[in-house]
Every structure is written in C-alpha cells, then in structure tokens.
C-alpha positions in Angstrom: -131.5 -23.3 74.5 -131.0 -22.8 78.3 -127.8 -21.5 78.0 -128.2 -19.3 75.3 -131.4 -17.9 77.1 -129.2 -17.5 79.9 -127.5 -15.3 78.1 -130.2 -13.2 76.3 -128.9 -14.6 72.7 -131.9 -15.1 70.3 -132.4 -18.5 68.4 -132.2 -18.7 64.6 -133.5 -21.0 62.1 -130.9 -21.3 59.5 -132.5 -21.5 56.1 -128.7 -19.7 55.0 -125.8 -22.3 54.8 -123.8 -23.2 57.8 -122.1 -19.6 57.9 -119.3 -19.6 61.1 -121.3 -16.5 61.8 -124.0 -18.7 62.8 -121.9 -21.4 64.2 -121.5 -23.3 62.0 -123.4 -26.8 62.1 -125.2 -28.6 64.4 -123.7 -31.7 65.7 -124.8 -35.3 66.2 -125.0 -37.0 69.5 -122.4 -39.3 68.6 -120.2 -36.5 67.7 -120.5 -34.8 71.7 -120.7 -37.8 72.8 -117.0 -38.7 71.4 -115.7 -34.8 72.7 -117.7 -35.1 75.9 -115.5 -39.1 76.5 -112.3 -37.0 74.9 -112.2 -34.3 77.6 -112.1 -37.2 80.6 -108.0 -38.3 79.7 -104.3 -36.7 79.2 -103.1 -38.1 75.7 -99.8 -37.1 74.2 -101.2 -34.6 71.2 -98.4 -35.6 68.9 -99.8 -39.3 68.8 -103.5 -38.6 68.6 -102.8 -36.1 65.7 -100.8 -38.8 64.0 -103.7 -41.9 64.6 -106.9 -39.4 64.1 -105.0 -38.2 60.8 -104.3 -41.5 59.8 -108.0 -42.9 60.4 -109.4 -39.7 58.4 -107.0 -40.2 55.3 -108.3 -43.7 55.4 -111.8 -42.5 55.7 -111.2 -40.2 53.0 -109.1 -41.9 50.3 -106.2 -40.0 51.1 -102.1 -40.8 51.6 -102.5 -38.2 54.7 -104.7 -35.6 56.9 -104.0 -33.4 59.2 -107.0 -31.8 61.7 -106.4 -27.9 61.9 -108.6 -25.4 64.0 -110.8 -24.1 61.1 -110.2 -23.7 57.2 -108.6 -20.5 57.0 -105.8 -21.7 59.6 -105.6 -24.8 56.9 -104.8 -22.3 54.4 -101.9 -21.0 56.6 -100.6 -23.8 57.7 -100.7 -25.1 54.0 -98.2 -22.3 52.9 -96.1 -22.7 55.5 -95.5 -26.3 54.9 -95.3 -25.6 51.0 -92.3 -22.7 52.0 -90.8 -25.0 54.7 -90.9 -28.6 53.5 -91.0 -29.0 57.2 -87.5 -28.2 57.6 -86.7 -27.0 61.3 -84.3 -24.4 60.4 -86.5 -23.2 57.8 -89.2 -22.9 60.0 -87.1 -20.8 62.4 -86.5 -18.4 59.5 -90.1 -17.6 59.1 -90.4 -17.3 62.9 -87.6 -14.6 62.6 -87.9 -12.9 60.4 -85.6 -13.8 57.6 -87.1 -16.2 55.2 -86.3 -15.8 51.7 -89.0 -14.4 49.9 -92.4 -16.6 48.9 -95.3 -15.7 46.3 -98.4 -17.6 46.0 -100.2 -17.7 42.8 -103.8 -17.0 42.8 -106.4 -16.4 39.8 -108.1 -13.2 40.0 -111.6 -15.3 39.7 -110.3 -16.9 43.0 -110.0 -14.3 45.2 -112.3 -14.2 48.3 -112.4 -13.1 51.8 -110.1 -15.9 52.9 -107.3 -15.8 51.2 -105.6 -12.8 53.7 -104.4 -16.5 55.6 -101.7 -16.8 52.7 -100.4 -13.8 53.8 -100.1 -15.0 57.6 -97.6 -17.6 56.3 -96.0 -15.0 55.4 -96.1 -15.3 51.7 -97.0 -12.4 49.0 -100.2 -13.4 47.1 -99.5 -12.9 43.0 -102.8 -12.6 40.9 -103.1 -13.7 37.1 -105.8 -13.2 34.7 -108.8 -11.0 35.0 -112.7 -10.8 36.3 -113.5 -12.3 33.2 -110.5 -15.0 31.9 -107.4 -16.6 32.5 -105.3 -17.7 29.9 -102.6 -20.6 30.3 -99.6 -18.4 29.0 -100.7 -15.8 32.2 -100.2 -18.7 34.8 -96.8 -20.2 33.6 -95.4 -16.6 33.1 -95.7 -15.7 36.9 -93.9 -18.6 38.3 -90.6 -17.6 39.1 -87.7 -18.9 41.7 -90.0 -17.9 44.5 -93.0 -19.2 43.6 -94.2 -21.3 46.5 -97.5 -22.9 45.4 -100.4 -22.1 43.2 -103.7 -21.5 45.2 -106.8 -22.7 43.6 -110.4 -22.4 45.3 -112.7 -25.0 44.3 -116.8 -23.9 43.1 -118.9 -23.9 40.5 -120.2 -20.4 41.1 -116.2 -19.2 40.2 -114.9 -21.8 37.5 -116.2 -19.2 34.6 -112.9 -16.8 34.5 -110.8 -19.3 35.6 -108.4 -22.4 34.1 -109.7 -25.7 35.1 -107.6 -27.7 38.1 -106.8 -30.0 35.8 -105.0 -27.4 33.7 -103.4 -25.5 36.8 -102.1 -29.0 38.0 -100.5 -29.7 34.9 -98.8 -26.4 34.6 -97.6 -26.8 38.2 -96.1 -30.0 37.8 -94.4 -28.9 34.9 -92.5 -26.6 37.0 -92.5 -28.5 40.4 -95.1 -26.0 42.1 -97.2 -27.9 44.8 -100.8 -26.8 44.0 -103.3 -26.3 47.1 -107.1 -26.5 46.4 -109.4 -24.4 49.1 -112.3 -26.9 49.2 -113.7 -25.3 52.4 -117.8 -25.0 51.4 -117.3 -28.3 48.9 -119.4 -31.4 50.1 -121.4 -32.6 49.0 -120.9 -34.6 47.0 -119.0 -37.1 49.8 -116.6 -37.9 46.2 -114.7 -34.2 47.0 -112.5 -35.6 50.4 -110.8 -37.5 47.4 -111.5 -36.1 44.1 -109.5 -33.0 44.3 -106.3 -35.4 45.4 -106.5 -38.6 43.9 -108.6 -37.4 40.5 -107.2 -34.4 39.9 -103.2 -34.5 41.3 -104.0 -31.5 43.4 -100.9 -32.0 46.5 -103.0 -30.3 49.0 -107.3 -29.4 49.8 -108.7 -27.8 52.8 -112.3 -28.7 54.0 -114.2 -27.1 56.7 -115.2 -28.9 59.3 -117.8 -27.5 61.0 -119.8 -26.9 58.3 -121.8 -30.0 56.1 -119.5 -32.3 58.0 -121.0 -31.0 60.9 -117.8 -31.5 63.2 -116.9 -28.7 66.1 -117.0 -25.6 64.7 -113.4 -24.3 65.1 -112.2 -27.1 63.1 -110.6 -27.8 59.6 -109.2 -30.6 57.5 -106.2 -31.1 55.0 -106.1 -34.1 53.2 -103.6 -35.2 50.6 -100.0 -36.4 50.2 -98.5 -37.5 53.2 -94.7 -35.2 52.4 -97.0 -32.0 52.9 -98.6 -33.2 55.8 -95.8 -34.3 57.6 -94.5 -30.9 57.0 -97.5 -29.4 57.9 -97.3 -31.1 61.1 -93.8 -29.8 61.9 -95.4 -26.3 61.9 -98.1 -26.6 63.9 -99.2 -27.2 67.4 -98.5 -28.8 70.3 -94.4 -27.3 68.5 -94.0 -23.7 70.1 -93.4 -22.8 66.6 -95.3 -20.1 64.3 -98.6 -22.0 64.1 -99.1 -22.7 67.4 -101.7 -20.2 67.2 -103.8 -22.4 65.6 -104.2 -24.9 68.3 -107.2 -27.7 68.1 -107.6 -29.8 71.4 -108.3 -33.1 71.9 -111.9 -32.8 72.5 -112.2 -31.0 68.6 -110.1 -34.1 67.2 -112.2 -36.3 68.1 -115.1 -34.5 67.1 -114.3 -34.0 63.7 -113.0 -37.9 63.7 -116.4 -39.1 64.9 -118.3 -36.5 62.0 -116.0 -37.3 59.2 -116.9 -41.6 59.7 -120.4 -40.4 59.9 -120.7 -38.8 56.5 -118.7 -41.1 54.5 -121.3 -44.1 55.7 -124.5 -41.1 55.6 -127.2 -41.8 53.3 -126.6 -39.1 50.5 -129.5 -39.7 48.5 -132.2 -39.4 51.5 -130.6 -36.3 52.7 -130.9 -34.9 49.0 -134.4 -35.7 48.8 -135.7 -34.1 51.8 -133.9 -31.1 50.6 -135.8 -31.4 47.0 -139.0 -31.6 48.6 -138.9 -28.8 51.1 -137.3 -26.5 48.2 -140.3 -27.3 46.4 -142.5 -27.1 48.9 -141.4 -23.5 49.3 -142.1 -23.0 45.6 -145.7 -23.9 45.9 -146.5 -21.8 48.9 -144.7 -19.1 47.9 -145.2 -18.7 44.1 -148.3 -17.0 44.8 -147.8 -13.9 46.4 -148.1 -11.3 43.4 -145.5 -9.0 43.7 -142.3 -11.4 44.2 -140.4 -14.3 41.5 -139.9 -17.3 42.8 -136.9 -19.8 41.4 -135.6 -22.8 42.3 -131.9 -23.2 42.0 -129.8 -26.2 41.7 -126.2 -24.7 43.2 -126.3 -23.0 46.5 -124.0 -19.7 47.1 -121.1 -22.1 47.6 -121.7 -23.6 43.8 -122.6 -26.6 46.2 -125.0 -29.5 44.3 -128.0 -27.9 47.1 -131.3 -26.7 45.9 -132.0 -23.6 47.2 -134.8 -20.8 46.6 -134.1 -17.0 45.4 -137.0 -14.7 45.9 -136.7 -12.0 43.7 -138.3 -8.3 44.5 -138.8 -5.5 41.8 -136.8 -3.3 43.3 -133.9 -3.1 46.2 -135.7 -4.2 49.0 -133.5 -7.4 49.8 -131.8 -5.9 53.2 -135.2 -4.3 54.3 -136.7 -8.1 54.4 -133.7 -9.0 56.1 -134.1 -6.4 58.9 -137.9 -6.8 59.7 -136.8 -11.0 59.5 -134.1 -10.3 62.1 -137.2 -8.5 64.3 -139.8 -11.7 64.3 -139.4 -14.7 66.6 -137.8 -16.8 66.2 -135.6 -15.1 63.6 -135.2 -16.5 60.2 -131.2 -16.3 58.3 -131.3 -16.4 54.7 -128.6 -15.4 51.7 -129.2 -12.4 50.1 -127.0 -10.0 48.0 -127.8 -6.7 49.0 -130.4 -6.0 46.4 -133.6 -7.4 44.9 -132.8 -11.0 45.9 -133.1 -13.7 49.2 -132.0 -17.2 48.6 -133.7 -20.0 51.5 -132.0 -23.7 51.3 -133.1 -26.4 53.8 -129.9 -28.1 54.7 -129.1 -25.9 57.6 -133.1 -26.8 59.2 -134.0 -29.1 61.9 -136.9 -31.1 61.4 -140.0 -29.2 61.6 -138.5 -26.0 61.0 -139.5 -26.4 57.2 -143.3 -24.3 57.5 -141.7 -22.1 59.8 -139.4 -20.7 57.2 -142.4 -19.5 54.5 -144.9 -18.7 57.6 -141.8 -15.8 58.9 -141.1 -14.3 55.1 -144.9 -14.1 54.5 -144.7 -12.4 58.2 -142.3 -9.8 56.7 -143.2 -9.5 53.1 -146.9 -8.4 54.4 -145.2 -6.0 57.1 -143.7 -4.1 54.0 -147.3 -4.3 51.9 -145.8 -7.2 49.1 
C-alpha cells in the first residue's frame, strides 16, 4: 500500500465483486512476475498476439482467441470483425465514413450498460421483445440484409424475458447471422471459456479478464472460431486502423496468459468452499441483530454460481449504510440496489479480511441505531 498511501488513496476490502471501479482483481505473483519479465524485451506484437492467442484457445477449448484491452473493447472489436470479415477495404470504409449500414440485434432483457461499444463499431443496436418475453417469431422478423450479428449477454439473473442461446443460435444459423455472446462477469464455472462455443454454437464470447481470472485489469478475451478472430485481428492493434484505440501491450498479454493457465489447473472446489463457509459464517454473526433479514444467496449480481449475503432493512436505508461504510477504516464495498438491501460475497477478500467484513457493518448499522 505504499504507493497508494503516497498518494492519499484509501484501501478497500472488497466484499462487492471485482467491479473495474475497484480495480478489478488482485493478481497472483506469478502473474507480475510474467508482466514484470515481459516489459524487459522488444517482441514483434503481431507474433506474440498470434502464439499467446493460440496457447489461450488451447487452454480454453477453443479454435481461436484473441487478447483485447478490456471486455467492452471485445464487444467492439467483435462487431467490427462480424461487419468486416476482416477485409482491408472494408475496414477502410468504416474508417471513412462510408460503410454500408449494420444493425445488431439485441433482446430487450439484454440490454446493459455495455452494450453503447456496439455502437463504436459503428453499428445501430435493434431491440426485440419486451421487459418481460421474447418470442421466436420477434427475433427472425428483425433480421434483414443488414443485419450484422445477434448480441446475446450471458446470466442467470437475465435469462427470464429472454430466448435461450440455444434458440438464438439456431435462428441465426438459419439465416447466416454470426451470434456473439457477452460472457464478461461468467466464470465460474471454469466449463464457460468453452461452453458458450463448442456446446452451444455461439461464433464469438467475450470474457473479462481482470475480473475472476484475475489477469491485468485493462484486459479482455475472445475466444471462438478462428475466421472471426483472424478478422478481429485485422482490425485491431498494432494496424493503425479503427481499433487501434484499443491497444493492450506486451506486459498485459502476458499477464492474462499466465492468469488464464492458472485457472484452468485452479482447484474449483476449494475455492467454492471457502466461499460457503465464510457466507455462512456471516449468517451466524449477523442473523442476530433484530431489526435487519439476513439471506444467503446462491447467484451473485452477475447470476454467477457465488454465494453471497443480502441484508435486508425495513425501510430505504441501503445507501445511508453505504455512506457511513465508506467513512470507517478501512472501508468496506458491498452491492446494494439503492433501497432496503446490501449484498457481501467473499470472493473479492484476502485472507483474513473475512471478520473484518461483519465487525465494519455492525460498526455502521449501530451508528444508525439498528
């Protein structure tokens, strides 16, 4: 913490998620140890894009993978590859300004923050069904002569309104539409780097990086077949073409290369286990303050298979815990939703950090009389 303290910047235990806001993950040793031996050599970027993507495809049970500089540029460069087929004059199009024009299909139950990164490619985002269902009929009646791709975002928490990938996949190969899953927040299980691809005929899927693969921060992965990401990789950097912006350097490859090995061969089950006893462990010490409900839940805010606690007030007081959390040292992050609720997980603690957690909300649930 010497820098940070430097700097005046508070620490946080995160008993959240690994939100970018809080940057992200925390990497291993091995993983700075691999950017630290990166940064010492001049590589050609072209090759070790081509070898890091190759070992990660392998890794993952995939025909390809390319390493992009966070999810939401995935997304990007996914729609760009998906309008361009990696054609160089088609690329120049975009870049001027005179590409024909592109829709991406997207179920209302799908939209989220990210998906403004379509629309960087360039592309017009088209939305079927409704908050509440999506009907087959809806989905093949909006593909057109410019549809591009059909976007699907991957989550438990959102498959209620929505048609099942399986469904979408079908419909798009019907009509030759590549289909691009946004997998971002999905691991664990480990099973996802593949089962979006190779289970479920999806052509594309976007992971995060520096999140539960606990890689650099600004980094991303697509995974899937290997036509999309060689014309992914004829958009993007080191070409001076549009998605140069989206640059990831050679100490970030092999970062995320060195993270992604790790968690394949990671033991799972221990990891779950810690997490099902310090959930429950939170249960039992806080179950009996008086004036709260306290529930263990199975899905995290991602629809992620991570236990997680909501502590439930009678009335709108989430945000006030938040703000007399955010005024205690150290400072405790948690979910909430704006109201009556604040969710704790354990997958974003260090060890130790477990007691801490209950000891700082019993701090600020007493500072407000519960």
């Amino acid at each position: 913490m010497a820098f940070y303290e430097s700097l005046g910047v508070a620490k946080r235990i995160n008993a959240a998620a690994y939100y970018t806001a809080l940057g992200g993950s925390l990497m291993s040793a091995e993983v700075i140890a691999a950017m630290n031996d990166a940064s010492k050599s001049f590589i050609s970027m072209h090759e070790l894009q081509l070898k890091a993507g190759a070992k990660i495809a392998k890794l993952t049970k995939n025909e390809g993978a390319y390493i992009t500089s966070g999810a939401a540029a995935a997304i990007a460069l996914s729609i760009l590859a998906f309008r361009t087929k990696g054609d160089i004059p088609e690329i120049q199009k975009i870049i001027n300004g005179t590409a024909g024009p592109s829709e991406i299909i997207i179920q209302c139950g799908h939209r989220i923050p990210y998906d403004p990164a379509i629309r960087l490619a360039g592309s017009t985002i088209v939305v079927v069904g409704n908050a509440i269902q999506t009907f087959e009929y809806e989905l093949e009646s909006a593909i057109n002569s410019n549809t591009t791709a059909i976007f699907f975002v991957a989550g438990a928490h959102l498959a209620t309104p929505t048609l099942p990938l399986e469904t979408v996949v079908r419909i798009a190969r019907k009509h030759k539409v590549p289909v691009v899953v946004d997998a971002a927040a999905q691991l664990p299980p480990p099973s996802n780097l593949w089962h979006f691809t190779k289970d479920c005929g999806a052509d594309l899927v976007i992971f995060s990086g520096g999140k539960t693969l606990k890689g650099p921060a600004p980094t991303g992965l697509i995974l899937g077949k290997s036509i999309w990401i060689d014309a992914i990789r004829a958009n993007g950097s080191p070409f001076q073409r549009l998605a140069r912006a989206f640059k990831v350097g050679k100490e970030e490859i092999a970062g995320i290369v060195t993270a992604v090995e790790q968690y394949v061969n990671l033991d799972h089950a221990a990891e779950f286990e810690y997490w099902e006893r310090t959930t429950n462990m939170w249960v039992e010490e806080l179950s009996n303050i008086p004036k709260i409900k306290v529930i263990k839940e199975d899905l995290n805010e991602a629809g992620q298979p991570i236990p997680r606690v909501g502590i439930h007030f009678s009335s709108d007081i989430a945000l006030e815990v938040i703000a007399v959390l955010q005024e205690l040292d150290p400072i405790v992050e948690v979910v909430h939703n704006y109201r009556n609720t604040i969710w704790i997980g354990a997958d974003g603690l260090q060890k130790g950090e477990e007691k801490l957690v209950t000891q700082q909300i019993k701090k600020a649930l007493a500072k407000l009389n519960l």
